[in-house]
VODO-597629 format. One record per residue: x negated, y negated, z of N, C-alpha, C in turn; residue in three letters. Coordinates in steps of 0.05 Angstrom, whole numbers, padded with zeros to 5 digits, always signed. Atoms other than C-alpha are relative to their C-alpha. Layout:
BEGIN
XYZXYZXYZALA...
//
This chain:
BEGIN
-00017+00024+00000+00000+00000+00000-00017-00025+00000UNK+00016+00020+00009-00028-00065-00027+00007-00017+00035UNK+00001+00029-00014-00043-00125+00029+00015-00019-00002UNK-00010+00027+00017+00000-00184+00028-00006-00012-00010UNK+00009+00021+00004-00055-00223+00013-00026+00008-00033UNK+00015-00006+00016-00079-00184-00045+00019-00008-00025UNK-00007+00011+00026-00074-00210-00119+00031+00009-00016UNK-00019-00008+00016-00008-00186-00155-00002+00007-00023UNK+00008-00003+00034-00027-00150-00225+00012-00018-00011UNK-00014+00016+00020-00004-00195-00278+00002-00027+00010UNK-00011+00031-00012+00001-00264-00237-00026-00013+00000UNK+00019+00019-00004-00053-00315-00234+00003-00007+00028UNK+00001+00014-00031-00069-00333-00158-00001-00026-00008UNK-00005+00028+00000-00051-00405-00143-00028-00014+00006UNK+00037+00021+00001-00110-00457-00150+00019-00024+00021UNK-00007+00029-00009-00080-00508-00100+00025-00010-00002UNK-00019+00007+00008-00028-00553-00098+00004-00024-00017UNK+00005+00028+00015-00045-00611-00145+00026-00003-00013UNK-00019-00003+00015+00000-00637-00187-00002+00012-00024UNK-00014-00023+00031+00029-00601-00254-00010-00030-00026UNK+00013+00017+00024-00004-00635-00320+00017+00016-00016UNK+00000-00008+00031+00027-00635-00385+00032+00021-00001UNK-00023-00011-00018+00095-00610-00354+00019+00018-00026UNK-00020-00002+00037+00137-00606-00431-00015+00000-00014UNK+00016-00019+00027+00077-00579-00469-00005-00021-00021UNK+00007+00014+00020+00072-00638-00511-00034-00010-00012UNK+00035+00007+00017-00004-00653-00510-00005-00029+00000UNK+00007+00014+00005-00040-00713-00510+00009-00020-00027UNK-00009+00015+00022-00024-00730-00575+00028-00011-00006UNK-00018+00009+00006+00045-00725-00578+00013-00013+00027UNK-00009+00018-00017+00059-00752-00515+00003-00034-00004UNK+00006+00023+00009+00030-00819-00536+00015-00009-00024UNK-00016+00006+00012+00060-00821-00593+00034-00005+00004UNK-00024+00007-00023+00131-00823-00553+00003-00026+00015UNK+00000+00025-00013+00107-00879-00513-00012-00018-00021UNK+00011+00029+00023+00070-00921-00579+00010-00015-00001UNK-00016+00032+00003+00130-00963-00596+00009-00009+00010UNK-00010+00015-00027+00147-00980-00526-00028-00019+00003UNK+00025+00009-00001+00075-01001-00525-00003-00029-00018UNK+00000+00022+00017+00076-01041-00588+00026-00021+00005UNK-00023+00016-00013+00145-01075-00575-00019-00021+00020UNK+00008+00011-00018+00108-01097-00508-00025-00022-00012UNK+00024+00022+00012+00040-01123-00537+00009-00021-00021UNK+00000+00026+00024+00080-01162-00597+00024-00018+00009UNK-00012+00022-00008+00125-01192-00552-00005-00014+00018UNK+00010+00008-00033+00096-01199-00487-00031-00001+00004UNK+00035+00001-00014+00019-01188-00481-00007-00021-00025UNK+00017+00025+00006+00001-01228-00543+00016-00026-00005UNK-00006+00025-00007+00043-01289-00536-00011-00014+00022UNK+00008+00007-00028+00026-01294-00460-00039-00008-00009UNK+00029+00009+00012-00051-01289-00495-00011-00029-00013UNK-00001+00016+00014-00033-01329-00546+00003-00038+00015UNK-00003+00027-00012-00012-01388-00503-00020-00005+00022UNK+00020+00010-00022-00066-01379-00453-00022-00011-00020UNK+00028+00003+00027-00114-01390-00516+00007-00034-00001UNK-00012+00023+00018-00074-01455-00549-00006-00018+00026UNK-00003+00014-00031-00072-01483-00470-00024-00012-00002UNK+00025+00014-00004-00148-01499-00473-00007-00014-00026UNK+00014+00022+00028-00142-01540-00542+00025-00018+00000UNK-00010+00023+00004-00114-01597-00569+00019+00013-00022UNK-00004-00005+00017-00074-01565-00613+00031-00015-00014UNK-00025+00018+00002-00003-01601-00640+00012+00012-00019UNK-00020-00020+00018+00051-01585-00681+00001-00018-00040UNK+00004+00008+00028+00031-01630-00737-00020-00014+00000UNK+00025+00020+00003-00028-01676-00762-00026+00023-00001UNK+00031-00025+00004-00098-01652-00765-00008+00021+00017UNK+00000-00020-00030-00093-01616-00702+00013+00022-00007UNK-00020-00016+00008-00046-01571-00727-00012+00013-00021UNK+00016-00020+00016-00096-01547-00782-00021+00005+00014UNK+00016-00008-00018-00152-01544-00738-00009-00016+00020UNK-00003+00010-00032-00148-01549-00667-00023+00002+00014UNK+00026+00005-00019-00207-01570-00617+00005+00014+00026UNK+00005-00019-00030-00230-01527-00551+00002-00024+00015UNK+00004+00022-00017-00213-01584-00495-00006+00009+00025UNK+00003+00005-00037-00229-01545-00429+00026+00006+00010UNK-00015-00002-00015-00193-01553-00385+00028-00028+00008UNK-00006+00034-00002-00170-01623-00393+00034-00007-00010UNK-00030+00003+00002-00096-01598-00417+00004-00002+00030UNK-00006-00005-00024-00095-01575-00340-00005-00026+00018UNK+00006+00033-00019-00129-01645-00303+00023-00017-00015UNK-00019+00024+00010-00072-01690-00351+00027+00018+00023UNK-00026-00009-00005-00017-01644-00324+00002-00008+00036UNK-00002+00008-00023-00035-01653-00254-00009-00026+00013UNK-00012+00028-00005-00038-01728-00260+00020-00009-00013UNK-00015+00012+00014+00019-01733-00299+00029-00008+00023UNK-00021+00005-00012+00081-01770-00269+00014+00025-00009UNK-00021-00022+00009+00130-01732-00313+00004+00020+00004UNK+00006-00016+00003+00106-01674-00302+00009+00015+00036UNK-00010+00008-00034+00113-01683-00219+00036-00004+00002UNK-00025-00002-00001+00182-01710-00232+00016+00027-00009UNK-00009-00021+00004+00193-01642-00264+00000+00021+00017UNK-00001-00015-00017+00170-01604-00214+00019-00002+00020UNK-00005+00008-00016+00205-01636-00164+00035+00000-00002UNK-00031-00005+00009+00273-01628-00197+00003+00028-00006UNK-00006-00027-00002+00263-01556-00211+00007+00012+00022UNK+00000-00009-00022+00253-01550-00146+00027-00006+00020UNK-00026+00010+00001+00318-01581-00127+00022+00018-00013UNK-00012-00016+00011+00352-01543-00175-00001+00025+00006UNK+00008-00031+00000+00326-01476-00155+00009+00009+00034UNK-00004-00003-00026+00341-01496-00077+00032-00009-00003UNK-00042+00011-00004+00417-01521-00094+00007+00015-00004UNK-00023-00024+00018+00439-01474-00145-00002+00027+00007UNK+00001-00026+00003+00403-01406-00136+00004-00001+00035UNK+00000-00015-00029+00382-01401-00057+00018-00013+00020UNK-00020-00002-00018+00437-01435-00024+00027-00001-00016UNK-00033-00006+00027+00498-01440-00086+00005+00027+00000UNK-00004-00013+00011+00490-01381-00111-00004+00024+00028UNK+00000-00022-00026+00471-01340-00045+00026+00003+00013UNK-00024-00005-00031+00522-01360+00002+00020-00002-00019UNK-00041-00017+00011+00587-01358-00048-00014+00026-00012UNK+00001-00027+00015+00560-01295-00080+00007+00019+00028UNK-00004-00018-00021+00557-01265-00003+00025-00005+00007UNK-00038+00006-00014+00625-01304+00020+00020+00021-00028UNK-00011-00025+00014+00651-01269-00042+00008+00026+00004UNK-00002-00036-00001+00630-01198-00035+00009+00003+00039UNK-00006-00004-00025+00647-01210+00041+00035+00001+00004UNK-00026+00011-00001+00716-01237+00025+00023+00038-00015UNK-00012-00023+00023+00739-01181-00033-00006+00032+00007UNK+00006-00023-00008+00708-01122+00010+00022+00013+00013UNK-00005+00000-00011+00768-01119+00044+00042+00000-00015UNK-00035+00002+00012+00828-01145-00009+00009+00029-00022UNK-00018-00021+00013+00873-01099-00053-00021+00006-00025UNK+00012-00003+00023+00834-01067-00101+00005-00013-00035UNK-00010+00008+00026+00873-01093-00163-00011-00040+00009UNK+00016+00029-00005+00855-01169-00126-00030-00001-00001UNK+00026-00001-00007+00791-01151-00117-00021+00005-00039UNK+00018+00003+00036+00773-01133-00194+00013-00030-00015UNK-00008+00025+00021+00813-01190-00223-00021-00026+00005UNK+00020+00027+00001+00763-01241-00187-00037+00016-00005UNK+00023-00022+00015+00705-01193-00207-00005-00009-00024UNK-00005+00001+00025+00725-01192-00272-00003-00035-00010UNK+00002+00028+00013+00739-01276-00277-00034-00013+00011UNK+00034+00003-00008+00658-01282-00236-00014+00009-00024UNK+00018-00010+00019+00624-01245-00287+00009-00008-00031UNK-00009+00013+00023+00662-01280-00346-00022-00023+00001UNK+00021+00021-00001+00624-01334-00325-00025+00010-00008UNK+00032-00012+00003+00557-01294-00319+00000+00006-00034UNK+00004-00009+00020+00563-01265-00384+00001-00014-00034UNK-00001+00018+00017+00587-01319-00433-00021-00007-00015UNK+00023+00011+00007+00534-01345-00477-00003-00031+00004UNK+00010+00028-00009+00501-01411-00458+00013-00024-00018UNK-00011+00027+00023+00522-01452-00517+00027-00001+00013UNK-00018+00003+00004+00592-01435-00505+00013-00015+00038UNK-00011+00015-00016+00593-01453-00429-00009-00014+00009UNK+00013+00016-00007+00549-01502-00433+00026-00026-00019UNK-00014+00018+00007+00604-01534-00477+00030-00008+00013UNK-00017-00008-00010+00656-01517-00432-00005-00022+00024UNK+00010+00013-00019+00621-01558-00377+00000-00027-00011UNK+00011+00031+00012+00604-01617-00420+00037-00012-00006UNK-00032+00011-00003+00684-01625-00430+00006+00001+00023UNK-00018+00006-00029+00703-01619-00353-00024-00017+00008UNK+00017+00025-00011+00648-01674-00339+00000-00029-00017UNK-00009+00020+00020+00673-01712-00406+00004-00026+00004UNK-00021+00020-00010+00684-01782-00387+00022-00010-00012UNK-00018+00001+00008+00735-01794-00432+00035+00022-00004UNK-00016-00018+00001+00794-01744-00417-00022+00026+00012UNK+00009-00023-00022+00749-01696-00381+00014+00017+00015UNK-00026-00017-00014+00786-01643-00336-00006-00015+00026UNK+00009+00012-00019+00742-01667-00275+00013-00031+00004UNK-00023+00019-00007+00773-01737-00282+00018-00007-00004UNK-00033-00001+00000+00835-01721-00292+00016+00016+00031UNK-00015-00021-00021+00848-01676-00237-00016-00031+00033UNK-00002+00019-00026+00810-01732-00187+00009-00030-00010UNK-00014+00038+00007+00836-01801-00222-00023-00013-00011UNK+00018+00017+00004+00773-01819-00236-00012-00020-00026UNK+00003+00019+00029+00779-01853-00311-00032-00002+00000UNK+00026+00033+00012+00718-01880-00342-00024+00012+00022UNK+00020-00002-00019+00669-01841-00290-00015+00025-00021UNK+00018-00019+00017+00605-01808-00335-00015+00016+00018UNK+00009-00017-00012+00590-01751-00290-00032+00012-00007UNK+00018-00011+00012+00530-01727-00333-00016-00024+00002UNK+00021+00030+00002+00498-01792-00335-00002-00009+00038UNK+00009+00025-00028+00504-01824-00262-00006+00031+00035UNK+00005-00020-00014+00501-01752-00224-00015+00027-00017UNK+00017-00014+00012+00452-01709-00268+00000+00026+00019UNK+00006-00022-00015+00432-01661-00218+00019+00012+00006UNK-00018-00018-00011+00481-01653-00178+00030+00022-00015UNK-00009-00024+00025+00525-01627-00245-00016+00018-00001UNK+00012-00031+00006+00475-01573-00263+00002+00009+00014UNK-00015-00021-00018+00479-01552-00189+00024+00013+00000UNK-00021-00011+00008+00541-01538-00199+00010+00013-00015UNK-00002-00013+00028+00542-01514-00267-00020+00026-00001UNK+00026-00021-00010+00483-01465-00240+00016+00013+00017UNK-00013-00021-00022+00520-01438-00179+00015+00011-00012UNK-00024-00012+00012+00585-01429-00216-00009+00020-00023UNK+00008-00025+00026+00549-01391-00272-00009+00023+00008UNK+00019-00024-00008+00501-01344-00240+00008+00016+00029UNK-00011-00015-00023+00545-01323-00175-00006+00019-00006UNK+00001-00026+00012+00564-01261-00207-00017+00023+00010UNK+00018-00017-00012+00498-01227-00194-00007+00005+00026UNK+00008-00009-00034+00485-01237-00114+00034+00008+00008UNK-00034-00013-00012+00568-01222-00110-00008+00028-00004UNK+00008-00029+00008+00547-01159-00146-00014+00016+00015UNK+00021-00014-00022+00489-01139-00105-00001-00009+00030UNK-00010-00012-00028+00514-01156-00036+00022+00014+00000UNK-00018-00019-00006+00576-01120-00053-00010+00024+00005UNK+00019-00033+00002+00532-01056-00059-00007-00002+00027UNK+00019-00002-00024+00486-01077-00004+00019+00001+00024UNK-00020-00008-00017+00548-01081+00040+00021+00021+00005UNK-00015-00035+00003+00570-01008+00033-00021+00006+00017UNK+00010-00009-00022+00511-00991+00077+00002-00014+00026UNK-00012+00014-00022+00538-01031+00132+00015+00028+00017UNK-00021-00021-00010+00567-00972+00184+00020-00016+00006UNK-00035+00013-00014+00643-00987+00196-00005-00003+00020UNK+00000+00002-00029+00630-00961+00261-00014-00019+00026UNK+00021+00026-00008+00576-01020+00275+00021-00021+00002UNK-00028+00021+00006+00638-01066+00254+00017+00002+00023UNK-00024-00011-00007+00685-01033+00288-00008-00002+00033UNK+00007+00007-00026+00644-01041+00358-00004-00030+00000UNK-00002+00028-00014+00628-01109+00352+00020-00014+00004UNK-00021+00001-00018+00694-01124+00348+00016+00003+00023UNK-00018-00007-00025+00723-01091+00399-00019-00021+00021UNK+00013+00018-00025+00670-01129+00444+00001-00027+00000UNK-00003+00017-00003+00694-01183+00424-00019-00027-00010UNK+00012+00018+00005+00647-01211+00383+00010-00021-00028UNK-00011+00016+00010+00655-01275+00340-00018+00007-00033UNK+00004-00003+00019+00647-01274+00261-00032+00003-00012UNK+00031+00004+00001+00575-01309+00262-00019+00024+00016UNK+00017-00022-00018+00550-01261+00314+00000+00026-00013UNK-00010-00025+00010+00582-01204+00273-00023+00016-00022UNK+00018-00007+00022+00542-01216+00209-00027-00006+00012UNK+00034+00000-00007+00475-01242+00250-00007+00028+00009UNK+00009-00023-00012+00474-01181+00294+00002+00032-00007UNK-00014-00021+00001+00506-01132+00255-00011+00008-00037UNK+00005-00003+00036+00509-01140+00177-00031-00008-00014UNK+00016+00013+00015+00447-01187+00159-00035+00028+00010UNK+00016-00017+00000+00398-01129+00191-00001+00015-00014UNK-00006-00020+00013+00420-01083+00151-00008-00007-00032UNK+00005+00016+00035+00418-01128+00079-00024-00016+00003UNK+00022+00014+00005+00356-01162+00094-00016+00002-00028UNK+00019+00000+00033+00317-01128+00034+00015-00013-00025UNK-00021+00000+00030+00375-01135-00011+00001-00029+00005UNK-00002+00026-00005+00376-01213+00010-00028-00019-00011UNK+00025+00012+00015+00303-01226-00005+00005+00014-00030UNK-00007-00007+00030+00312-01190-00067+00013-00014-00022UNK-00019+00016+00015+00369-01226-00088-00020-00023-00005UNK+00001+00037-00001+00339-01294-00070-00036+00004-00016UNK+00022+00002+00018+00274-01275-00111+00003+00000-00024UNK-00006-00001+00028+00300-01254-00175+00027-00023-00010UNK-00005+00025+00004+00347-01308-00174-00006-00032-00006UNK+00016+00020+00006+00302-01363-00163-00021+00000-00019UNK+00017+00001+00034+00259-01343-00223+00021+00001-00017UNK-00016+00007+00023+00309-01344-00268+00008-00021+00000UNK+00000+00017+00001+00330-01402-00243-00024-00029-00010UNK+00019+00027+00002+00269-01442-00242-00004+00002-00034UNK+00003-00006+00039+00261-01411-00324+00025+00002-00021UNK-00023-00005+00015+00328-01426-00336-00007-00028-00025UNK+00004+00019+00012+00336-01471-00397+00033-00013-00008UNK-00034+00014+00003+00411-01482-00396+00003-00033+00004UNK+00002+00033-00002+00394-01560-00364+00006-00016-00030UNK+00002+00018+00033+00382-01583-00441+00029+00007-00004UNK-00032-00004+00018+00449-01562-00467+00019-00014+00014UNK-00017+00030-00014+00482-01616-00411-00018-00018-00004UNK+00017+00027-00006+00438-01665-00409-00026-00009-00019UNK+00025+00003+00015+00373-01653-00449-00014-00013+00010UNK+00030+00019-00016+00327-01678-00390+00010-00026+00001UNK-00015+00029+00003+00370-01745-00395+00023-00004+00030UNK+00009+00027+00016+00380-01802-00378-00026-00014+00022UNK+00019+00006-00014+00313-01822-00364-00014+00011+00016UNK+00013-00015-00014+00282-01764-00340+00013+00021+00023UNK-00012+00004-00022+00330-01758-00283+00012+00035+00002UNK-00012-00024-00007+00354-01680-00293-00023+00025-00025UNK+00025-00016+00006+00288-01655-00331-00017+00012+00009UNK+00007-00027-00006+00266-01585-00306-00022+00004-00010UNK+00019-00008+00016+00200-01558-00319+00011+00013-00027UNK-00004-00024+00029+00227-01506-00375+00009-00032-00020UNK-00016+00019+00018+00264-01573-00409-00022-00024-00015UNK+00021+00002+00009+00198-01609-00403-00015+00001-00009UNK+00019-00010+00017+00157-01570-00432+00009+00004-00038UNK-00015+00000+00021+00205-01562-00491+00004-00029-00014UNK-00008+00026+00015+00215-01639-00505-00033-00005+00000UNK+00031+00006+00009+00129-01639-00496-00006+00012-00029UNK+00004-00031+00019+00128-01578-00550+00005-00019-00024UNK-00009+00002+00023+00176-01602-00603+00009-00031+00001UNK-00002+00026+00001+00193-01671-00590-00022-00017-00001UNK+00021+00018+00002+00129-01700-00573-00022+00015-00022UNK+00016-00011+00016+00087-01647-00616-00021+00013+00016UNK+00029-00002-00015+00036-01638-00557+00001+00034+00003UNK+00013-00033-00004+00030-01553-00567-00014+00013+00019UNK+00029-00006-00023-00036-01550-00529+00019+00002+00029UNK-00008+00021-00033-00007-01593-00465+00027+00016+00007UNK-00012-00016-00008+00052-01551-00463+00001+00025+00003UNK-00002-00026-00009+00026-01487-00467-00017-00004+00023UNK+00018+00000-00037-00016-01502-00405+00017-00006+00018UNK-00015-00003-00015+00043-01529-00369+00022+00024+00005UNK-00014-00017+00006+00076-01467-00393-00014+00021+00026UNK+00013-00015-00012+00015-01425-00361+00009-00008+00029UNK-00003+00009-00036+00017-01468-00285+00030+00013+00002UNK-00016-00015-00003+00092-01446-00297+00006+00036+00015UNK+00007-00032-00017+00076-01376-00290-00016+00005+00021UNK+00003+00001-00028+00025-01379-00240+00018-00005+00021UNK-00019+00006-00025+00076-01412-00194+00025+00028+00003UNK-00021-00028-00014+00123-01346-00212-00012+00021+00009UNK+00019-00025-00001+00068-01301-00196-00004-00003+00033UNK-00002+00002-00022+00055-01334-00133+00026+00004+00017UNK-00023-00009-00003+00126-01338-00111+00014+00026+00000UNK-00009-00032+00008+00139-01266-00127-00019+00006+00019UNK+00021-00013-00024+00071-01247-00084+00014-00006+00030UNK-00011+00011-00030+00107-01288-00023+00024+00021+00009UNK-00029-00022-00008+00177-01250-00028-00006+00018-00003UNK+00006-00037-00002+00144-01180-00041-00010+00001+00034UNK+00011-00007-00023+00099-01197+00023+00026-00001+00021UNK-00023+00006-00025+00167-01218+00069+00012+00026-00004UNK-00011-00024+00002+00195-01160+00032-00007+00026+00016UNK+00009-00023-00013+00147-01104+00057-00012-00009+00026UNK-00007+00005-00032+00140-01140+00128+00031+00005+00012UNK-00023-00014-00007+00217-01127+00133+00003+00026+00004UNK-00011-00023+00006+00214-01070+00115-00016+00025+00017UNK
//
């Protein structure tokens, strides 16, 4: 009688437990070929533009004149104009505005009062405002960017009709505070979406005690709910605020007008590009762009995996 620990005719003894290579027999070769035109896709949309503009960033290069046939190496000297430029400050400084009105307190707290509100009503209530949230989200920009520009209309507008206000140019004498608005109301949708989820791991029975003890609403969600959704909260409020800050919807109300007063980096860089011609100078403010999402993204991953 064989040993338990003797070989088995016909079996190969185990080498270890590494992992398993080459799992579906495909091979080197054809593996790769599988992944190539995910590859290419990537490099001709994403690796060499992002190249491409880190290149153009250190010249003079423009969208017409002699520069435009051949462009000069300047350094670094797109980067020193940008960070003395007024305009360029005022842009920041309104993105930043924009990204703190609309995405991390607009768009947070009605997307959570939302999914807090509808967790609870008749299911047939509960998709119909679903359904009219994500109408918004989904729309294309032109169409409710035109949609907006008539309820801020000053002439027959909806906005001053419904408060009396005749003759008041909403777009012109309140810039900002329209796109806040026109930003919250658009992009709810998605943190309604994803605290509705994130509020399914909430235990009832967590609910269901603090009540009884008598606790009050605020105390309910500090002590109860917001532990629980923390990740899903930074999450939200990260991928939100990059899209926000790279939104370019601003131009289609306003076009950075009047006088600067609601011009966004992304809108900036676009009236430097094609309006002014300066190529170079906006693909470098293009680049500081991304650094700042790169950093930003490093901050909320780090809060992220200290929560966590």
């Amino acid at each position: 009688m064989a040993s338990p620990s003797a070989p088995v005719e016909g079996v190969a003894p185990a080498r270890g437990r590494g992992p398993a290579r080459d799992v579906a027999g495909l091979g080197v070769g054809r593996a790769f070929g599988f992944v190539a035109p995910a590859f290419l896709l990537i490099g001709a949309f994403l690796i060499f533009p992002a190249l491409w503009t880190i290149y153009i960033g250190i010249t003079n290069y423009r969208l017409t004149g002699v520069e435009a046939v051949s462009p000069s190496v300047v350094g670094l000297s797109n980067y020193t104009k940008a960070l003395n430029d007024a305009l360029f400050h005022n842009a920041l400084w309104l993105t930043l505005v924009f990204v703190l009105g609309s995405a991390i307190i607009g768009q947070n707290i009605l997307g959570f009062t939302l999914a807090w509100i509808m967790r609870r009503t008749r299911p047939a209530v509960r998709r119909t405002v679903e359904a009219f949230v994500l109408l918004a989200w989904i729309l294309p920009s032109t169409v409710v960017a035109y949609l907006w520009v008539a309820f801020y209309d000053r002439d027959g507008g909806t906005l001053n009709s419904l408060l009396g206000t005749q003759g008041t140019a909403w777009l012109i004498d309140y810039p900002m505070a329209c796109l806040v608005v026109f930003n919250t109301w658009r992009g709810t949708a998605f943190s309604m979406m994803l605290y509705s989820s994130a509020l399914q791991a909430v235990p009832p029975s967590q609910l269901e005690s603090a009540r009884m003890f008598g606790a009050s609403g605020w105390q309910t969600l500090r002590d109860v709910v917001f532990p629980h959704i923390r990740g899903h909260v930074l999450t939200n409020t990260l991928l939100i605020s990059l899209w926000t800050a790279n939104d370019f919807s601003p131009f289609l109300l306003t076009k950075g007008g009047p006088n600067h007063e609601s011009e966004t980096v992304p809108v900036y860089i676009y009236n430097v590009a094609l309006q002014g011609g300066e190529l170079g100078y906006s693909s470098a403010i293009s680049f500081l762009l991304l650094i700042a999402n790169l950093l930003v993204s490093l901050v909320y991953l780090r809060l992220l995996r200290r929560r966590s």
